[in-house]
N, C-alpha and C positions, 0 to 999 in steps of 0.2 A: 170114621169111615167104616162100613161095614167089611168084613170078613168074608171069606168061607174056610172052616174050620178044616184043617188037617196040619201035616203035615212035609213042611211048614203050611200057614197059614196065607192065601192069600188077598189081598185086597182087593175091595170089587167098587171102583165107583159106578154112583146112579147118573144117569142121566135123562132126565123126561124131557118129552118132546111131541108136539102139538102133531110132527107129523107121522111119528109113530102107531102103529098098528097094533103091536104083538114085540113083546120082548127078544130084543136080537145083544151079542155077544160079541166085542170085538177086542182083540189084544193086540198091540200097539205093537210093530217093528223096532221100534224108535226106543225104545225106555219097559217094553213087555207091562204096561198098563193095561188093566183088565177092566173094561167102559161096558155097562149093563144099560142099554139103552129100553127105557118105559114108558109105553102110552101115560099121560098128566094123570087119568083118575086111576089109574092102577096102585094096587096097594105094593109099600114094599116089602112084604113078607109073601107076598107071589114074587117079586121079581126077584128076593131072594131064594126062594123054593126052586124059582126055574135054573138058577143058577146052579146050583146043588147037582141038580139033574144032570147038567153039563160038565159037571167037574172033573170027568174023566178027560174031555174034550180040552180043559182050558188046561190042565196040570198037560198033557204032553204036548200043545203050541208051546209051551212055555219050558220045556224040556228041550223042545225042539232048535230054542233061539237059540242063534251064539252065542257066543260070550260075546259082554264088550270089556274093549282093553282100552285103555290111556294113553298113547300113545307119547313116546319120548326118546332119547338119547338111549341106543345099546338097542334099541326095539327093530323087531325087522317088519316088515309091510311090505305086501305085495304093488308090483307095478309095472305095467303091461302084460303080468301073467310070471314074472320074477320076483325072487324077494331079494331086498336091499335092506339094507342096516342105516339107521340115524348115527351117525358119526359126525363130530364135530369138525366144524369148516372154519378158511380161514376168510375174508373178506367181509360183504355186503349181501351179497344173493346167495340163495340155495342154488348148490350146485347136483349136477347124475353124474356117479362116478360110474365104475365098474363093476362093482356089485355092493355099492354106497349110497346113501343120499348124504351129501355135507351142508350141513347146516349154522352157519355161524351165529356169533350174537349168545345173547340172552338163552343159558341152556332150557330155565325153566319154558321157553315159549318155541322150543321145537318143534314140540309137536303142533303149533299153529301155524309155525312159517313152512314146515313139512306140507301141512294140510291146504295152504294155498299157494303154496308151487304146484301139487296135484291139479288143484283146479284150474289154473293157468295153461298147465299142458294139456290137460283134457280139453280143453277149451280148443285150442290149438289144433288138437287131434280129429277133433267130431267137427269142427270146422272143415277142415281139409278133407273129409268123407264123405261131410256130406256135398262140398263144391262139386265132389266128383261124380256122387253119385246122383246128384242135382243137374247136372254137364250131359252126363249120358240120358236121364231117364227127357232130358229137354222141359222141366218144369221148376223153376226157380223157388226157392224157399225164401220167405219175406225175412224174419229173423231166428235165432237161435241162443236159448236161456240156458241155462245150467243151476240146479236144482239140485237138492237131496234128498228125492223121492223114495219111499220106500214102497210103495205101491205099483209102480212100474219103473222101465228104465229108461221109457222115452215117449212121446206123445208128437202129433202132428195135429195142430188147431186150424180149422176151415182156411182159413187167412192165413194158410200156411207157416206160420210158424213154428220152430222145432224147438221140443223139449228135452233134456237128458239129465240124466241123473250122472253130475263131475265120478262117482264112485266107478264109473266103467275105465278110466287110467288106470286100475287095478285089474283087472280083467286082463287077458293077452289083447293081444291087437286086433287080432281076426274076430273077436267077440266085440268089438266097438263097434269097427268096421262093418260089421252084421247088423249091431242096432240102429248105426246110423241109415244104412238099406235100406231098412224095412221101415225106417220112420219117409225117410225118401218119395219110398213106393208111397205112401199115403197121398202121396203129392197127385196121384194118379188116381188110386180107388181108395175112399175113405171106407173102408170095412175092411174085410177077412175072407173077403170071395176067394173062389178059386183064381178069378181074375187077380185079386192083390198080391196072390203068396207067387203064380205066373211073374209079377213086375219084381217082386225078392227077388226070385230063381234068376233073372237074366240079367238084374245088379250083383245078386253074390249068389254065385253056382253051390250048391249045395250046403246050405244052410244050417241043417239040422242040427249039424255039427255045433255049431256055436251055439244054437239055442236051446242046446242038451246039456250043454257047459254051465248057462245060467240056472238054468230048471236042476242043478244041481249043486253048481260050487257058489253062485251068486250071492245067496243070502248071507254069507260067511263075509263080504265085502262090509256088509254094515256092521259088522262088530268092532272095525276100528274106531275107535275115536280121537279126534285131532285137537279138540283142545272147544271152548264157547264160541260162537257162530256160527256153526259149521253146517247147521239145517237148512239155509236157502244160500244162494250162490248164484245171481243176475249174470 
């Protein structure tokens, strides 16, 4: 795999592609994978030259990411906007304490049964916001998926269906709450008009607030990690 030389060093996969144009750069939320995509006749010591170019670019995306951590027993993770501790549990289900998650069983698989209680309650959560904010706005959403998007936090597809990224359980409430809104409103104006952010404003009054919150602490959600499967979530 090719390189770009510093330090450290990091790796660049190629990628060519029919419908590529002009060499474009992209570095991966999910794993900080650096993807050099190439028109097919393009040589790879231009698409590595161009890369070079950019180094200044890729070295601070990649300064920029969080960490990711493993998530386990004695770990704390955020949830609805608090942090709680993995402390071991006594029964069958993960339980919410008080400023706990208990998780019983198998310690090595905490961190997995942690990571799909999260996604059960979120589930739960964005459900019940979006019923409401579906009730008031008078336009019905056909169904609603749950996903580990790093690209957005939520999508609203012609045929009404609602998408979300389960990592918003971590988020306080009033940030769920928010995205579930504005996914809502979609249900009304599929854009960004002044009319769409109008249908926000009169499902959740002042807004800005929470979507200052993501455009800020958000990205920090994705650097837990719960343990294999945890990228898509029906």
């Amino acid at each position: 795999m090719p390189q770009l030389p510093g330090s450290p060093p990091v790796d660049i996969t190629l990628r060519r592609s029919a419908r590529s144009r002009r060499f474009s750069l992209r570095v991966s939320r999910l794993d900080g994978r650096v993807t050099l995509s190439m028109p097919l006749r393009a040589r790879e010591s231009e698409a590595l030259r161009f890369a070079a170019e950019q180094e200044g670019w890729i070295r601070r995306t990649l300064a920029e990411m969080p960490g990711r951590k493993t998530v386990g027993l004695g770990d704390l993770v955020p949830l609805e906007g608090r942090m709680v501790q993995l402390v071991p549990g006594a029964g069958r289900s993960v339980r919410l304490g008080e400023d706990a998650l208990l998780v019983p069983g198998d310690p090595a698989q905490a961190g997995v049964r942690a990571g799909a209680y999260l996604k059960v309650l979120a589930r739960d959560r964005l459900a019940a916001a979006c019923d409401r904010h579906a009730a008031a706005l008078g336009r019905p959403y056909t169904r609603l998926t749950l996903r580990d998007t790093r690209s957005r936090w939520g999508s609203c597809a012609p045929d009404g269906a609602l998408m979300f990224s389960w990592r918003l359980i971590m988020a306080p409430a009033s940030v769920l709450d928010y995205v579930a809104a504005h996914e809502v409103a979609h249900l009304a104006e599929m854009n960004h008009s002044p009319a769409f952010w109008a249908v926000v404003e009169r499902l959740f009054p002042r807004w800005q607030v929470q979507r200052n919150w993501l455009h800020r602490e958000g990205q920090a959600l994705h650097g837990y990690v719960f343990g294999p499967g945890q990228d898509a979530t029906d």
